[in-house]
C-alpha positions in Angstrom: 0.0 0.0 0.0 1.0 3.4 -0.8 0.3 6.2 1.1 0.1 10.1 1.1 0.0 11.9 4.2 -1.1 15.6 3.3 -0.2 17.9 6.3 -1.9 21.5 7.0 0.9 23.2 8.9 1.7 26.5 10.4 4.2 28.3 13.0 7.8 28.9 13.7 8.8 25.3 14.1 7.9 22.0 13.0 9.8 19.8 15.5 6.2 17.4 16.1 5.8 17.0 12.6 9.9 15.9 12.0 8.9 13.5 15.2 5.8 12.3 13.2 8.1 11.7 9.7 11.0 9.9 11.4 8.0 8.0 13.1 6.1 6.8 10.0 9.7 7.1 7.4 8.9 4.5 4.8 9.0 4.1 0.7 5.5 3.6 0.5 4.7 6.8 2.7 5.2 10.0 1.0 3.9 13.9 3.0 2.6 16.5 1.0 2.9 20.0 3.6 1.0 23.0 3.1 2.3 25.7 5.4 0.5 28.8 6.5 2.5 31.6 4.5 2.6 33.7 7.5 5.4 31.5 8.5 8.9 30.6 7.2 8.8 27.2 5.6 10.5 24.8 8.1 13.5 22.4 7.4 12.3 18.7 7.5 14.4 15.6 6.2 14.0 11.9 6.0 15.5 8.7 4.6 12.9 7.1 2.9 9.7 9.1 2.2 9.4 12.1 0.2 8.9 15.5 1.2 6.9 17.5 -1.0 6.1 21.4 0.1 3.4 23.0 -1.6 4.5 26.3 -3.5 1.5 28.9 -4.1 1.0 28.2 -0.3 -1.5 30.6 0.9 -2.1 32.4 4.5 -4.9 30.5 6.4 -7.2 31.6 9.2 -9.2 29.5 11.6 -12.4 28.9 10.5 -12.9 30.5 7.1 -12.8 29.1 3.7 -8.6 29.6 3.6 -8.7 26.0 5.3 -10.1 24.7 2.5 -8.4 25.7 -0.2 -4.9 24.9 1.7 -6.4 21.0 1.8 -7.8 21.6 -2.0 -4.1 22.4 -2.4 -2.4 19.2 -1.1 -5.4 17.2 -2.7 -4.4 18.5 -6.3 -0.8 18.0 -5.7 -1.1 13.9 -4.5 -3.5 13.7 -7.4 -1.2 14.4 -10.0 0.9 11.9 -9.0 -1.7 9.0 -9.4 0.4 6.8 -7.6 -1.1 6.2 -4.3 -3.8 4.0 -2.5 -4.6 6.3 0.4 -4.4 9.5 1.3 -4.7 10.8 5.0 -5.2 15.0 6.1 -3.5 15.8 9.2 -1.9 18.9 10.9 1.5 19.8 11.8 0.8 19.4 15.9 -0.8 15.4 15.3 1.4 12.1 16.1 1.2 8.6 14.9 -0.4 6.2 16.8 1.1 3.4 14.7 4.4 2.1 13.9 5.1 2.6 10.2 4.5 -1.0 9.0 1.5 -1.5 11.1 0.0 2.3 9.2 1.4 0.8 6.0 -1.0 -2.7 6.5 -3.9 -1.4 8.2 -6.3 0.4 6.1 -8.8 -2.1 4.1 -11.6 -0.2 4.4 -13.0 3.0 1.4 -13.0 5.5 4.0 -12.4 6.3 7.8 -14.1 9.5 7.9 -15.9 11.1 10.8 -19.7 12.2 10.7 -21.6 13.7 13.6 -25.1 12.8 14.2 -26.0 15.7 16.1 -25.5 18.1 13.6 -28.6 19.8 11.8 -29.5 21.8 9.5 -30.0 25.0 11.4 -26.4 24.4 12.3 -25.6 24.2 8.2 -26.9 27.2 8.0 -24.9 28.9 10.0 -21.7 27.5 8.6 -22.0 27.9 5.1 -26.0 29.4 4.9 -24.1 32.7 5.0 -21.6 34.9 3.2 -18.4 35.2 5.6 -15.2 37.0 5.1 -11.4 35.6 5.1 -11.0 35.9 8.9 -9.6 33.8 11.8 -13.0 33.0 13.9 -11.4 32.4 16.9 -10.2 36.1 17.1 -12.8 37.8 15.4 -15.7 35.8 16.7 -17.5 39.4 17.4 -17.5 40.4 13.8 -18.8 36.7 12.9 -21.8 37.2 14.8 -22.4 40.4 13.5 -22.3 39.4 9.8 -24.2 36.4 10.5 -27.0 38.3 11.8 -26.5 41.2 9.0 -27.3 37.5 7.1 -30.5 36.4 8.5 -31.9 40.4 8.1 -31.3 40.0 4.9 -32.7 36.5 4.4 -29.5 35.1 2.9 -29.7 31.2 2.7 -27.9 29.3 0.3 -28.3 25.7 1.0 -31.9 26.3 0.9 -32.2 24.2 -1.9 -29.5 21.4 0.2 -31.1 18.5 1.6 -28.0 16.6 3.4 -25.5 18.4 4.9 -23.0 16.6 7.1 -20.3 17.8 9.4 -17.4 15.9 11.5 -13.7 16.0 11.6 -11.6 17.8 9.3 -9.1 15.0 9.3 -9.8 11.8 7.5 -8.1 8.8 6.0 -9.6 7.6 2.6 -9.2 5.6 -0.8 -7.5 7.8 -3.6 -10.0 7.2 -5.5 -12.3 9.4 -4.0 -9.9 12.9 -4.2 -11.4 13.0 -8.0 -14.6 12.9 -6.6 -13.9 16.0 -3.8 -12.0 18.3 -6.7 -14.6 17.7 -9.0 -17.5 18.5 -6.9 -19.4 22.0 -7.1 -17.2 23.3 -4.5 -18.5 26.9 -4.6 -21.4 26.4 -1.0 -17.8 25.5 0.7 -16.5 28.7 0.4 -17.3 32.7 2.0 -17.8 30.1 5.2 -17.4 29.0 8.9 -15.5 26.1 9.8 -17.0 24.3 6.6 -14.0 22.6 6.7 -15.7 20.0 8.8 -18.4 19.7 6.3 -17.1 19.5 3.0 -15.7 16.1 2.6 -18.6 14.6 5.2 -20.9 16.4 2.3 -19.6 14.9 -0.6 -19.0 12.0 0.4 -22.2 11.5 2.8 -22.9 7.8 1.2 -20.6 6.6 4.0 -22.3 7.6 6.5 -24.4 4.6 7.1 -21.7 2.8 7.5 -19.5 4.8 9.7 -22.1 5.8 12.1 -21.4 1.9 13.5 -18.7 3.3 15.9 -20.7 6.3 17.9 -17.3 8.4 18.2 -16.7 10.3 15.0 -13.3 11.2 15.7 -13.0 6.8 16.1 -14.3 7.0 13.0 -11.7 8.8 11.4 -9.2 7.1 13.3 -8.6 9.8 15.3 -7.2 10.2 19.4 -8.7 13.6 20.2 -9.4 13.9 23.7 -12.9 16.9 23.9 -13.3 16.5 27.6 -10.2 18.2 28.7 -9.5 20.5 26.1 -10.5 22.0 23.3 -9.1 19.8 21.8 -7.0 18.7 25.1 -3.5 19.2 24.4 -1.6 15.9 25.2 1.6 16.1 27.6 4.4 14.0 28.8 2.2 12.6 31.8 -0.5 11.5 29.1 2.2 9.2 28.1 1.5 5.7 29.1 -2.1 6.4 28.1 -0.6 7.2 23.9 1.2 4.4 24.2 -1.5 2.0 25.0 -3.1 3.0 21.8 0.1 2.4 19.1 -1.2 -0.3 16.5 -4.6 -0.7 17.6 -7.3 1.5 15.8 -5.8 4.8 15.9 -3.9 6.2 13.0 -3.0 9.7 14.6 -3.6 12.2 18.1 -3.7 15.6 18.5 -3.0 17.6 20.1 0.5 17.8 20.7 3.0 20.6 21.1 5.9 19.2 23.0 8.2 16.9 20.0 9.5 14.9 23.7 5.9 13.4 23.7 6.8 11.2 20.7 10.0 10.2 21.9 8.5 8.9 25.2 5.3 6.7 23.9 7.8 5.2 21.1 
C-alpha cells in the first residue's frame, strides 16, 4: 500500500511534525505539507519518504474558507501523482499512533471519515448558509456574529435548496479514488464560510455515513485520538504518556493535540 499523508501546517517550528516523519519514514509513505505563508517554511528531512512542500502556499485563518483551499491544495498536488492507495489529512501538531509498518497494513476499508449525528441543518446554516469574510473566527468571533445576523436580516440562505449536509472531523483517512470525486464536486457552498471545513468532505461524500455511524465516536471513526473532555481539543503532555502508548497499532492512525516533540520520543 502506498500512502500520502497531506499535512496543513503553520508556526515557527515543525519539530512534532519531524517526530511524526521519522516515526512513520517508509517508501510507500510519501507527505505533502502545506504551510501557512505567514510562517517561514520549516527544514524537514528523511530517509525514505518524500517531502513535497506546496509552493502557491497561501495564509490560512481559523475557521474561514482559507482551510479549504490549503487541503484543495495538497489534494491536487497527491492527485497528479496518481500513484497512491490512500491518502490521509492531518496537521502539523498530530502524532502517529502506529508504527510505520503496522499504518502501511492497516487500512482495508473506502474510507475512515468522521460524521456527527448531532448536527442539523439549522447548524448548516450557519456555517456555510451565509456569506463570511477571510477571517480567523477564533479572534474575530464578534464580527462573525455580527455578519451572521447582517445575514439572516437579509434572508440570505444558500443551501436552501440542500437536503444533506453533514459535518465531522476535518481529518480523515480515505481511498484515492475518492480525491477526484472531492476536486470535481461544485465546491463553490464551501467557500465565504465558517469552519466548513468540517463539512465539505462529510458532504460529498455523505454515502458513508451509514456505514461509519457503527462506531458512535466520529473522531473513532476517522481514526482519530482527540481527547474533547479536557480540552478544546486537550492538548496531550508528557504525563498523558502511558495512556498514547496503550493505543500504538490498535485503531488509531494519529492524536492531537501535541506541542511538545518529547511526547513522541517517550510513547515510542
Amino acid at each position: 500500500m502506498k500512502h500520502a499523508i497531506c499535512v496543513i501546517g503553520y508556526g515557527s517550528d515543525a519539530k512534532v511534525l519531524q517526530k511524526t516523519i521519522d516515526i512513520l519514514d517508509s517508501s510507500d509513505i510519501d507527505f505533502f505539507i502545506h504551510w501557512d505563508k505567514k510562517f517561514k517554511l520549516p527544514k524537514l528531512h528523511s530517509h525514505n519518504s518524500n517531502i513535497n512542500f506546496i509552493k502557491n502556499r497561501i495564509a490560512v485563518n481559523w475557521g474561514s474558507d482559507s482551510q479549504i483551499k490549503a487541503t484543495l491544495l495538497l489534494l491536487k498536488k497527491v492527485n497528479k501523482q496518481n500513484k497512491y492507495d490512500y491518502v490521509h489529512l492531518i496537521s502539523s501538531m498530530d502524532i502517529p499512533l502506529m508504527t510505520k509498518d503496522y499504518f502501511v497494513e492497516y487500512f482495508k476499508n473506502d474510507v475512515y471519515l468522521g460524521f456527527d449525528e448531532k448536527f442539523t441543518y439549522r447548524d448548516a446554516i450557519s456555517r456555510i448558509g451565509y456569506f463570511y469574510p477571510n477571517i480567523d473566527f477564533r479572534r474575530h468571533r464578534h464580527i462573525a456574529n455580527f455578519i451572521r445576523r447582517c445575514n439572516k436580516i437579509l434572508g440570505i440562505n444558500r443551501i436552501r435548496n440542500q437536503s444533506v449536509i453533514n459535518k465531522g472531523p476535518n481529518w480523515f483517512s480515505i481511498k484515492s479514488q475518492y480525491v477526484d470525486e472531492i476536486l470535481n464536486s461544485n465546491l463553490s457552498m464551501f467557500m465565504h464560510s465558517c469552519c466548513a471545513d468540517e463539512i465539505i468532505v462529510q458532504t460529498i461524500l455523505k454515502r458513508f455515513k451509514d456505514k461509519q455511524i457503527k462506531t458512535k465516536s466520529d473522531n473513532k471513526q476517522a481514526l482519530r485520538y482527540i481527547d474533547w473532555q479536557k480540552g478544546n481539543p486537550y492538548v496531550f503532555t508528557i504525563e498523558d504518556a502511558k495512556n498514547l502508548r496503550s493505543k500504538i497499532n490498535t485503531n488509531f492512525a494519529f492524536a492531537r493535540k501535541v506541542e511538545d516533540p518529547n511526547v513522541v520520543d517517550k510513547i515510542f
